[in-house]
C-alpha positions as CSV (number, residue, x, y, z in Angstrom):
1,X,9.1,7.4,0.4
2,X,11.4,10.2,-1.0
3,X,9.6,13.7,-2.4
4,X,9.6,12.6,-6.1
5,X,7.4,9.5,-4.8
6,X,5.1,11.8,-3.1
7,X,4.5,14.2,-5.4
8,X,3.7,11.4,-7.9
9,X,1.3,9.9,-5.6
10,X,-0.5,13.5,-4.8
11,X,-0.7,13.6,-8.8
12,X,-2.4,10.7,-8.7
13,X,-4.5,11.8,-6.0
14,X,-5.1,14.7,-7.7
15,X,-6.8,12.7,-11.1
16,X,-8.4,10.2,-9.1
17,X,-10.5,13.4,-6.9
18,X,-10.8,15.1,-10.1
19,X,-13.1,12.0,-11.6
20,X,-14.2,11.0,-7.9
21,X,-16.0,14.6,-7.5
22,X,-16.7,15.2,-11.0
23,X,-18.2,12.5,-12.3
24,X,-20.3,13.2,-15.6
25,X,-19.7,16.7,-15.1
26,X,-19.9,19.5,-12.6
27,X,-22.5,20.7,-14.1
28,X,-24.6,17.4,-13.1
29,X,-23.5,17.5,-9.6
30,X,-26.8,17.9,-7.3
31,X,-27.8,19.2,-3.9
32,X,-29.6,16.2,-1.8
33,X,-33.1,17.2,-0.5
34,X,-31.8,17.2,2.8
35,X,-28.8,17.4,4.2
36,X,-25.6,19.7,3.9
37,X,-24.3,21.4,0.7
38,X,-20.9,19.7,1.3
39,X,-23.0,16.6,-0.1
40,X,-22.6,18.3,-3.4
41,X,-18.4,18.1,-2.9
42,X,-18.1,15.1,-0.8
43,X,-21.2,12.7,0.2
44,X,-20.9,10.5,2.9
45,X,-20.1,7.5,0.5
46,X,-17.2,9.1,-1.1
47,X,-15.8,9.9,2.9
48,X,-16.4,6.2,3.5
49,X,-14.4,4.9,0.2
50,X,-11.3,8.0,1.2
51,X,-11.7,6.4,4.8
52,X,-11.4,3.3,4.0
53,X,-8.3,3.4,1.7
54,X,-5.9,5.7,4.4
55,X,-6.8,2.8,6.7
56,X,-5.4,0.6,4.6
57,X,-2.2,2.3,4.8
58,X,-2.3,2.3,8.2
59,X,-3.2,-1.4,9.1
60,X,0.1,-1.7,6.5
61,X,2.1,0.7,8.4
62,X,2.0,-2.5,10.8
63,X,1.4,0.1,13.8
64,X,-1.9,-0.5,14.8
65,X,-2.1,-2.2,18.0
66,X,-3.5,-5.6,17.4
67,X,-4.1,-6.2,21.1
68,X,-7.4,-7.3,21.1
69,X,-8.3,-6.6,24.8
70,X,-7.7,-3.3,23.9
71,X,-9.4,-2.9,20.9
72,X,-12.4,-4.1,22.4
73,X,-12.4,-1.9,25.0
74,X,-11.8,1.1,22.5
75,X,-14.7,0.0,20.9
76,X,-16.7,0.1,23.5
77,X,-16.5,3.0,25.1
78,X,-16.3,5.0,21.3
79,X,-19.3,3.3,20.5
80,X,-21.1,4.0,23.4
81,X,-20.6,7.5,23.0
82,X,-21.0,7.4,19.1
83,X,-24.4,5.9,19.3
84,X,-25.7,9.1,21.4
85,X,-24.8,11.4,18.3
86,X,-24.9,8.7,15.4
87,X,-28.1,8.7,13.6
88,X,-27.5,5.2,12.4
89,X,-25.5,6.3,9.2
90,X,-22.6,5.5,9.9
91,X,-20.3,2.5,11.2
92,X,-17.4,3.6,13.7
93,X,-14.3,2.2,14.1
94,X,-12.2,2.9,17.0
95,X,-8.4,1.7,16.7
96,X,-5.2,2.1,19.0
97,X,-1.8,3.3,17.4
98,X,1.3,2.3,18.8
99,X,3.0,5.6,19.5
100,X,3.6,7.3,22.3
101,X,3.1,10.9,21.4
102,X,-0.6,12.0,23.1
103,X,-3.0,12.3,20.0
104,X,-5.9,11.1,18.6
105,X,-7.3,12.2,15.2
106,X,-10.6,11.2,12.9
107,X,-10.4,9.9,9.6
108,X,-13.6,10.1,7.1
109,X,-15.9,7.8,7.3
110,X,-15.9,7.2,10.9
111,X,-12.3,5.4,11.5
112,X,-11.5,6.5,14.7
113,X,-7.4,6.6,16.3
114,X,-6.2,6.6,19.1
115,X,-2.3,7.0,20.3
116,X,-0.9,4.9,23.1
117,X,0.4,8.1,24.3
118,X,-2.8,9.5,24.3
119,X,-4.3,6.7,26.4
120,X,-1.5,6.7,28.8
121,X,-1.9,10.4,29.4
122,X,-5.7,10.1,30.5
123,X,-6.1,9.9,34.3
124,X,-9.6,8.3,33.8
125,X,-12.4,6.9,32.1
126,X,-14.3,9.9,31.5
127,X,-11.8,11.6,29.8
128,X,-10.9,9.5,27.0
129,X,-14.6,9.3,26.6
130,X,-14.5,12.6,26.3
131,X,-11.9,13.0,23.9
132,X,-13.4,9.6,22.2
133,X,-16.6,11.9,21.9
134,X,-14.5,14.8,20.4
135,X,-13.7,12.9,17.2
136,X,-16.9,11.0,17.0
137,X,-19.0,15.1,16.5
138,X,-16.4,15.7,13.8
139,X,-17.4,12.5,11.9
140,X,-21.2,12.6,12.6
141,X,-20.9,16.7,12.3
142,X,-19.5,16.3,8.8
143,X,-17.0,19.1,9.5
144,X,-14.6,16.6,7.2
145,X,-17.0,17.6,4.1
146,X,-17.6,21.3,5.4
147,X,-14.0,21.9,5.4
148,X,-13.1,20.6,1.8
149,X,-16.2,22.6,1.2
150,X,-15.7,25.8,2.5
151,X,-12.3,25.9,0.8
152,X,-13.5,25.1,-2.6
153,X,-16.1,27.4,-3.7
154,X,-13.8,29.0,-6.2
155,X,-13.6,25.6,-8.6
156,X,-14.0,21.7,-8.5
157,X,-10.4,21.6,-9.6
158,X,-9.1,23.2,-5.9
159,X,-11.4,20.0,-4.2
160,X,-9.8,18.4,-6.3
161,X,-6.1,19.2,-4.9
162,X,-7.4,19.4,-1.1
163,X,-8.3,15.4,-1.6
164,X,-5.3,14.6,-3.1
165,X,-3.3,16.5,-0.5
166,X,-5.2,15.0,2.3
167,X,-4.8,11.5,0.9
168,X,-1.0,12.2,-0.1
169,X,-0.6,13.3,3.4
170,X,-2.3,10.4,4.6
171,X,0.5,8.4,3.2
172,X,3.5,10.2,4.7
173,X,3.4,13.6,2.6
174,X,5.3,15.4,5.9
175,X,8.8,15.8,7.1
176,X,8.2,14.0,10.2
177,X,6.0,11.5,8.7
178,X,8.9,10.2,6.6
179,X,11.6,10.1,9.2
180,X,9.5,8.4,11.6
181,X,9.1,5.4,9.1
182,X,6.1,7.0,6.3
183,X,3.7,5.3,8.1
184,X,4.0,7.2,11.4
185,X,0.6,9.1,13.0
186,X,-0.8,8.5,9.4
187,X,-4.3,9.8,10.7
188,X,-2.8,13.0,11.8
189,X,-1.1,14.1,8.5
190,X,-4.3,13.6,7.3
191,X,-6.3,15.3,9.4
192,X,-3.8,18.7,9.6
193,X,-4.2,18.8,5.7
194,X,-7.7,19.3,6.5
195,X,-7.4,22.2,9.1
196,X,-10.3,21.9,11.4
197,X,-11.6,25.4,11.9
198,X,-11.8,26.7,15.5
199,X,-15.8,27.0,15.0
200,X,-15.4,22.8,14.3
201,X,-13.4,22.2,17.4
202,X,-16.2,24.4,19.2
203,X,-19.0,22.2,17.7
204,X,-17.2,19.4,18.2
205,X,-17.0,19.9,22.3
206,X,-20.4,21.0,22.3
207,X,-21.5,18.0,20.6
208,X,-19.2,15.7,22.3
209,X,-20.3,16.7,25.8
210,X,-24.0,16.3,25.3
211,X,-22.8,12.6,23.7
212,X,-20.6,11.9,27.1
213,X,-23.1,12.9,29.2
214,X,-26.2,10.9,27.2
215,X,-24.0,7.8,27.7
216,X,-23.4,7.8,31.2
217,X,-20.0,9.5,31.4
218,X,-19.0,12.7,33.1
219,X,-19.3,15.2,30.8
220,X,-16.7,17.4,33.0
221,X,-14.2,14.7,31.3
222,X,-13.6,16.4,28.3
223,X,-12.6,19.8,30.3
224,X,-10.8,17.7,32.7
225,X,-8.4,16.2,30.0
226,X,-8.1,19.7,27.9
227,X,-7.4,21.0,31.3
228,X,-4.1,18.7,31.3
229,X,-2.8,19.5,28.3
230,X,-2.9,23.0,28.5
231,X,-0.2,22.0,31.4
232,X,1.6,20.2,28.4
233,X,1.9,24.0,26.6
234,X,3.8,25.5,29.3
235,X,6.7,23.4,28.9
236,X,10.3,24.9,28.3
237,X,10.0,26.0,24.5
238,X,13.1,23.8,23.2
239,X,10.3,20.5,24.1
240,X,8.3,19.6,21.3
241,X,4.7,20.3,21.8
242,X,2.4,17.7,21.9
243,X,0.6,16.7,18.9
244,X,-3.1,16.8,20.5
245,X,-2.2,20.7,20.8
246,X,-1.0,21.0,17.4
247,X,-4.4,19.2,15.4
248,X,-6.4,20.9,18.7
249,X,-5.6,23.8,20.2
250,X,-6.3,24.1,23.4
251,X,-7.0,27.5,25.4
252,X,-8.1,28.7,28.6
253,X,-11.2,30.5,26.9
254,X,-12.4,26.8,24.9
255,X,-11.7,24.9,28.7
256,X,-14.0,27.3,30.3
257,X,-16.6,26.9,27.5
258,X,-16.6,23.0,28.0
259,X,-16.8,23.4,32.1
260,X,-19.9,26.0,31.6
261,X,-21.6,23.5,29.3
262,X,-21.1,20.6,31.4
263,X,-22.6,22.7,34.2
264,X,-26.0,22.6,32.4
265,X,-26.0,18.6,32.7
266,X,-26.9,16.4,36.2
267,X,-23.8,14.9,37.7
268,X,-23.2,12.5,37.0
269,X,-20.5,9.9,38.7
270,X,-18.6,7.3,37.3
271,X,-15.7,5.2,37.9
272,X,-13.3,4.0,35.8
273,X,-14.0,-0.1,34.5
274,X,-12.2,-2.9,34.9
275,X,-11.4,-2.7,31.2
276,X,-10.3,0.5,31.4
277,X,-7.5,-0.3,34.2
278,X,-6.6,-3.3,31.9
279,X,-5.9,-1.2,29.0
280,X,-4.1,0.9,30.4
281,X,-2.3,-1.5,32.3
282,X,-1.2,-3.6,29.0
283,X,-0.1,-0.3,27.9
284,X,2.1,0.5,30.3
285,X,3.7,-2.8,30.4
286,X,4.5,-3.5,26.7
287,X,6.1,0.8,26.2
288,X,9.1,0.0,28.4
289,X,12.3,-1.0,26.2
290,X,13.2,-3.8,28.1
291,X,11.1,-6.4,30.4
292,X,13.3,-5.8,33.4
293,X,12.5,-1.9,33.5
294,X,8.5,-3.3,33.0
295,X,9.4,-5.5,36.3
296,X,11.2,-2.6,37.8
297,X,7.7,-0.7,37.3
298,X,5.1,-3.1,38.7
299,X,7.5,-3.3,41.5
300,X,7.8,-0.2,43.2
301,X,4.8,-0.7,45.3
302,X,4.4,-4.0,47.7
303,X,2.8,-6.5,46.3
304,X,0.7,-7.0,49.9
305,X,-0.5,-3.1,49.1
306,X,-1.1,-3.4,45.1
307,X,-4.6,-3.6,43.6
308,X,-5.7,-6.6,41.6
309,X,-5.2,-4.7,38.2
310,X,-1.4,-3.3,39.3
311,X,-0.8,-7.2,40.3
312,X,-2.0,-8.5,36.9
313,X,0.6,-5.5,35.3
314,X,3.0,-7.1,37.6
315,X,2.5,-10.8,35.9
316,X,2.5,-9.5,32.5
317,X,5.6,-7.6,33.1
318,X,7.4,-11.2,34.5
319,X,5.4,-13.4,31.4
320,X,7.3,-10.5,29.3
321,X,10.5,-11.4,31.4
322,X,10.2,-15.2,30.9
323,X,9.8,-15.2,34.6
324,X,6.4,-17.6,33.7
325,X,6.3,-19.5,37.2
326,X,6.2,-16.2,39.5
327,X,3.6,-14.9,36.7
328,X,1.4,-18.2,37.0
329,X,1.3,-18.1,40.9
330,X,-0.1,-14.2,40.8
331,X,-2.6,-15.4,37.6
332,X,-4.3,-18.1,39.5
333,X,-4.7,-15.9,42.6
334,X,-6.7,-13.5,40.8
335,X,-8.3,-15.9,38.5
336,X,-9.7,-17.3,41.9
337,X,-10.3,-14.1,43.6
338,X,-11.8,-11.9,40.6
339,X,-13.1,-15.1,38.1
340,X,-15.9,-12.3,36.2
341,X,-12.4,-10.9,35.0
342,X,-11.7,-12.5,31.5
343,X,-8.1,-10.8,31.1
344,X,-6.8,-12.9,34.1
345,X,-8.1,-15.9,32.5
346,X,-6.6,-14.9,29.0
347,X,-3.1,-14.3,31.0
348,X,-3.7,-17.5,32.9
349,X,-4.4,-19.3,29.8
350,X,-1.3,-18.0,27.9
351,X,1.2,-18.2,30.7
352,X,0.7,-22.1,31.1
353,X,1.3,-23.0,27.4
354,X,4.5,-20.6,28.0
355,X,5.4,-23.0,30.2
356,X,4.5,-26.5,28.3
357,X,1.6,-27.2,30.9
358,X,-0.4,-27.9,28.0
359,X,-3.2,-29.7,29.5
360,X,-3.4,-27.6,32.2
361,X,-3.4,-24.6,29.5
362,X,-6.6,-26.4,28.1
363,X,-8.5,-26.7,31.0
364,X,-8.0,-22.8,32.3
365,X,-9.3,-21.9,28.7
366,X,-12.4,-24.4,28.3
367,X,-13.4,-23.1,31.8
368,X,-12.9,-19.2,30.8
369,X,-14.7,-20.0,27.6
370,X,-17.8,-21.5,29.8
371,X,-18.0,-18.2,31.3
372,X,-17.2,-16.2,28.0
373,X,-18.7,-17.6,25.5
374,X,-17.4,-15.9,22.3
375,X,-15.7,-13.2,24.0
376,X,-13.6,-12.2,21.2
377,X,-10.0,-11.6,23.4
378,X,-10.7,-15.2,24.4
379,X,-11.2,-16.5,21.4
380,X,-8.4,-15.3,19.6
381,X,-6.1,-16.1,22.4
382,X,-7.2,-19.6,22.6
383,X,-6.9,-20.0,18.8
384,X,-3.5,-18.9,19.1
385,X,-2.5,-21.2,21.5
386,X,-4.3,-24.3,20.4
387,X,-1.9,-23.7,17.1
388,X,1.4,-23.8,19.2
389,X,0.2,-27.1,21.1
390,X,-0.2,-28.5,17.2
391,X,-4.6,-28.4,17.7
392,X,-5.5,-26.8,14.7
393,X,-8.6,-28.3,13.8
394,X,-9.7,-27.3,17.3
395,X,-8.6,-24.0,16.6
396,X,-10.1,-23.5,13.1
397,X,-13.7,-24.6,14.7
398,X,-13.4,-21.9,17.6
399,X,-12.3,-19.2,15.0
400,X,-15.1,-20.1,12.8
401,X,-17.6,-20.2,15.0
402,X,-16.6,-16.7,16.4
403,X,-16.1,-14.9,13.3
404,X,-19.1,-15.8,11.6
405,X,-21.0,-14.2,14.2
406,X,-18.7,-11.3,15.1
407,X,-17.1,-9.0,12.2
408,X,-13.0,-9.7,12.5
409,X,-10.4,-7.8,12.0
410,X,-7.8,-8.3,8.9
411,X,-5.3,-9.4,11.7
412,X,-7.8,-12.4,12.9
413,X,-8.4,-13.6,9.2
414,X,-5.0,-14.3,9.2
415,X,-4.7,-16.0,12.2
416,X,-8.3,-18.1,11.1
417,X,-6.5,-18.5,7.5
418,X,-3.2,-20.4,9.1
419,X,-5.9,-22.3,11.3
420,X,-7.2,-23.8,8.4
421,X,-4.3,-24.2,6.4
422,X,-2.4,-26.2,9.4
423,X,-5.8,-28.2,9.9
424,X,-5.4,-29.0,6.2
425,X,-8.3,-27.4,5.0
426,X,-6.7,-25.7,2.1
427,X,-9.5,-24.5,0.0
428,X,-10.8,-22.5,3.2
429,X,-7.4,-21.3,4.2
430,X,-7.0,-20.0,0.5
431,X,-10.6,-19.0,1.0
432,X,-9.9,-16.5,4.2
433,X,-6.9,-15.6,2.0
434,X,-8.9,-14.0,-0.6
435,X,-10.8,-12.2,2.1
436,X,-7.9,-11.0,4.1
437,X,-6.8,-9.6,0.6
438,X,-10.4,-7.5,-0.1
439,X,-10.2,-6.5,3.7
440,X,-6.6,-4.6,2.7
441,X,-8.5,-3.5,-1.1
442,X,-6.6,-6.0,-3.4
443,X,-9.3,-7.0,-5.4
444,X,-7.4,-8.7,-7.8
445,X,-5.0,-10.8,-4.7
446,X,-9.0,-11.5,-3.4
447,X,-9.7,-13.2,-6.5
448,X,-5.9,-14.7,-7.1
449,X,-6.3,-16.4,-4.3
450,X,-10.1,-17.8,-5.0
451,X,-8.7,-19.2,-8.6
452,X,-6.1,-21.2,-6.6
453,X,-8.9,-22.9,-4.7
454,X,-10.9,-23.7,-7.2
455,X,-7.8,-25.7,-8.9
456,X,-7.2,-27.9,-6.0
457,X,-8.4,-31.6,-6.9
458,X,-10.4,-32.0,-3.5
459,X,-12.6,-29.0,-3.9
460,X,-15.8,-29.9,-2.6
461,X,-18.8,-28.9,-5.6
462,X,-20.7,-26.7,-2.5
463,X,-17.0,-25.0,-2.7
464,X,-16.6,-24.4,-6.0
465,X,-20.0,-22.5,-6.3
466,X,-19.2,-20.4,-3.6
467,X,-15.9,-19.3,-4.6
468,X,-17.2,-18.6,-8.1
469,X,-19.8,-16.8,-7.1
470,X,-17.6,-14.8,-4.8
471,X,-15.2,-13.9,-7.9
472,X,-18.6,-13.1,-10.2
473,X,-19.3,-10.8,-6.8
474,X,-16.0,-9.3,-6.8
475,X,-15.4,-8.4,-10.9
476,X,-19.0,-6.0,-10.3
477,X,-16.6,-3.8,-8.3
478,X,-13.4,-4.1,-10.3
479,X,-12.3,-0.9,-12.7
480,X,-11.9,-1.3,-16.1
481,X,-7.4,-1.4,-15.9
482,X,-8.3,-4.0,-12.4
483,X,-10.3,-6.5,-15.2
484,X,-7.8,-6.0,-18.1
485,X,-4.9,-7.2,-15.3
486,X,-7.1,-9.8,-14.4
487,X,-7.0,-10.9,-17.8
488,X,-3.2,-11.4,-18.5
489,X,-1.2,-14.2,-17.4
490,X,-0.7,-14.4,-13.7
491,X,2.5,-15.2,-12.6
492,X,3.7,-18.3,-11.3
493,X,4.6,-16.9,-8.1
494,X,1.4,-15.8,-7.2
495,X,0.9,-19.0,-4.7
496,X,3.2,-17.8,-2.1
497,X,1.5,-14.4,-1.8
498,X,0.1,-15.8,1.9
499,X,0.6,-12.3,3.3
């Protein structure tokens, strides 16, 4: 994206907060009975909808780790925490970004990211719980709103051109955002437009802290891991500073204020989960450039004196390297040893279709999936592989069954959408099309893809008034320029939009 492209795009940006804020007029604009005055700039449904569209971007950046072990974990521990300071408002979601560079940054309305640098750098559970619980207080804090506030007074016009430079910077309105790829730490652009004042980050750990310690953790995590990047600061000055410093400055005065507060809660002592160890685990065997330097890793120890999680790292690293029959033998060890594990199974699971054992790959799967029942990581796996050893309608039952009781991920309609398609059920394939589209906001692709399923010759009548009640659905939410495009011709080349 070169600077003409962004400053058209901030224009936009610009117009569209103009009319967003203003509506029928500032002078309509109205305080809520209760609540904050930042309501009257930004409520929480306009956050949700500015949320919602610099995720977009990101899920397109294609750097959001689609690893669903680890996205589940992420999850679980954010919403752990979040539900100790949530008042039931809001919807959280926590998501990994492949870069290595320690950050982690909230987006409005409660989209939560997370660097794979950043979850490297933790030493423990209780400290990415406490940097998890960090983000969550500016969210449910509204410091998001309070900041576009505060420096606004003077005229709607200036909220105006903070939301349109927070959403141009969203989309790669920095230096290093463009030369990274645009799409690089897309969270964090957006949240240094915003400039978190140090009276939010103070709130923020004071919130955060009572939410660790509420949901079990140690609320001496969050110390503990500001504590280690303050270490990060004193490097020589010619090495770049880490970008947790930069969007949250750490200093020696804010570290003692979040060891005196944790002081006024009970220890508490935890140790770090299995799915903790996984994650990181995964991690650290995928951010090598080569499989031989992931081996080269997992083998400096013996394997006699590793622990069942460092041996697991040690299979993934030889599945990475091909090396499938020394990964196998280490998979079925654990899988006997340590069966309440599901990642072992998963492993297991995957490593024999590797190696065209496909009955053998069945079995391991339908026996994890007696233990696991809908465990999502599972799930998806298993669909994956039932496509490569040519079972689709197997596959499209197991995704189905999952996601309509489980909320998926753009990623898994895909995956649900070629399940379909390769089980010949094209009306449903085109179906999970259309929703993948809405899930990425293409409204008109979501309905594109819905008018292609009602013109197939074997669409079922039961089909046919779902998918035009879907469209009727759709159109209430459609702008005025979306309709009129709707309207025109479509072009013949629509039917191989399948992305």
């Amino acid at each position: 994206m070169n600077t003409a492209s962004i400053k058209r795009f901030a224009l936009t940006a610009f117009v569209t907060a103009v009319v967003f804020v203003s509506g029928a007029g500032a002078d309509d604009i109205k305080l809520p009975d209760m609540g904050s005055p930042a309501d009257a700039i930004l409520n929480s449904n306009d956050e949700a909808q500015i949320g919602r569209a610099i995720m977009r971007d990101i899920r397109r950046s294609g750097q959001v780790v689609e690893d669903p072990l680890v996205t589940e974990f992420i999850n679980e521990i954010g919403n752990k925490v979040a539900a100790q300071t949530n008042d039931g408002d809001l919807d959280f979601t926590f998501f990994v970004i492949d870069d290595p560079r320690i950050n982690a940054f909230a987006l409005p309305g409660g989209y939560i990211g997370v660097h794979t640098g950043l979850l490297a750098a933790t030493r423990s559970e209780d400290e990415l719980a406490g940097v998890l619980a960090h983000e969550v207080a500016h969210v449910t804090q509204r410091h998001i709103a309070r900041a576009i506030h505060a420096n606004s007074r003077q005229s709607i016009l200036s909220t105006a051109i903070m939301l349109g430079a927070m959403i141009a910077g969203a989309v790669g309105g920095s230096g290093d955002v463009i030369q990274a790829g645009v799409a690089v730490a897309q969270g964090t652009a957006a949240q240094q437009q915003i400039n978190f004042t140090r009276t939010h980050e103070y709130e923020a750990d004071r919130v955060g802290i009572t939410a660790m310690a509420d949901a079990g953790f140690d609320p001496y995590g969050m110390a503990s891991f500001f504590d280690v990047m303050s270490r990060q600061n004193t490097r020589a000055p010619d090495e770049r500073m880490p970008e947790f410093l930069r969007t949250h400055p750490v200093t020696t005065a804010r570290i003692a204020e979040a060891r005196n507060r944790a002081r006024g809660y009970p220890q508490i002592r935890s140790d770090d989960s299995i799915s903790y160890q996984i994650a990181k685990t995964r991690m650290a065997v995928a951010a090598p450039d080569t499989p031989v330097e992931a081996i080269a890793y997992f083998e400096k120890r013996s394997y006699a004196n590793q622990t069942s999680v460092e041996k697991y790292g040690r299979a993934l690293a030889y599945y990475r390297a091909g090396q499938y029959w020394k990964a196998r033998d280490i998979l079925e060890d654990l899988v006997d040893q340590e069966p309440e594990v599901i990642a072992y199974h998963i492993a297991l699971g995957e490593t024999l279709v590797a190696m065209d054992q496909p009955r053998d790959a069945i079995d391991a799967y339908e026996r994890a999936l007696g233990l696991f029942p809908r465990n999502v990581p599972l799930v998806i796996s298993y669909g994956e592989r039932l496509l490569t050893l040519r079972q689709p309608v197997r596959s499209h039952e197991l995704l189905l069954d999952l996601l309509n009781n489980v909320p998926p991920t753009p990623a898994q309609v895909q995956l649900i959408a070629r399940a379909a398609a390769e089980a010949g059920e094209d009306a449903e394939s085109l179906y999970y099309l259309s929703e993948y589209r809405l899930m990425i906001g293409d409204l008109i692709g979501g309905i594109t893809f819905l008018q292609q399923a009602l013109r197939l010759p074997e669409l079922e009548e039961i089909q046919k008034i779902r998918f035009e009640a879907r469209i009727d659905f759709i159109r209430e939410f459609m702008t005025e320029d979306q309709l009129r495009r709707m309207r025109r011709p479509q072009s013949s080349g629509i039917a191989a939009r399948r992305d």
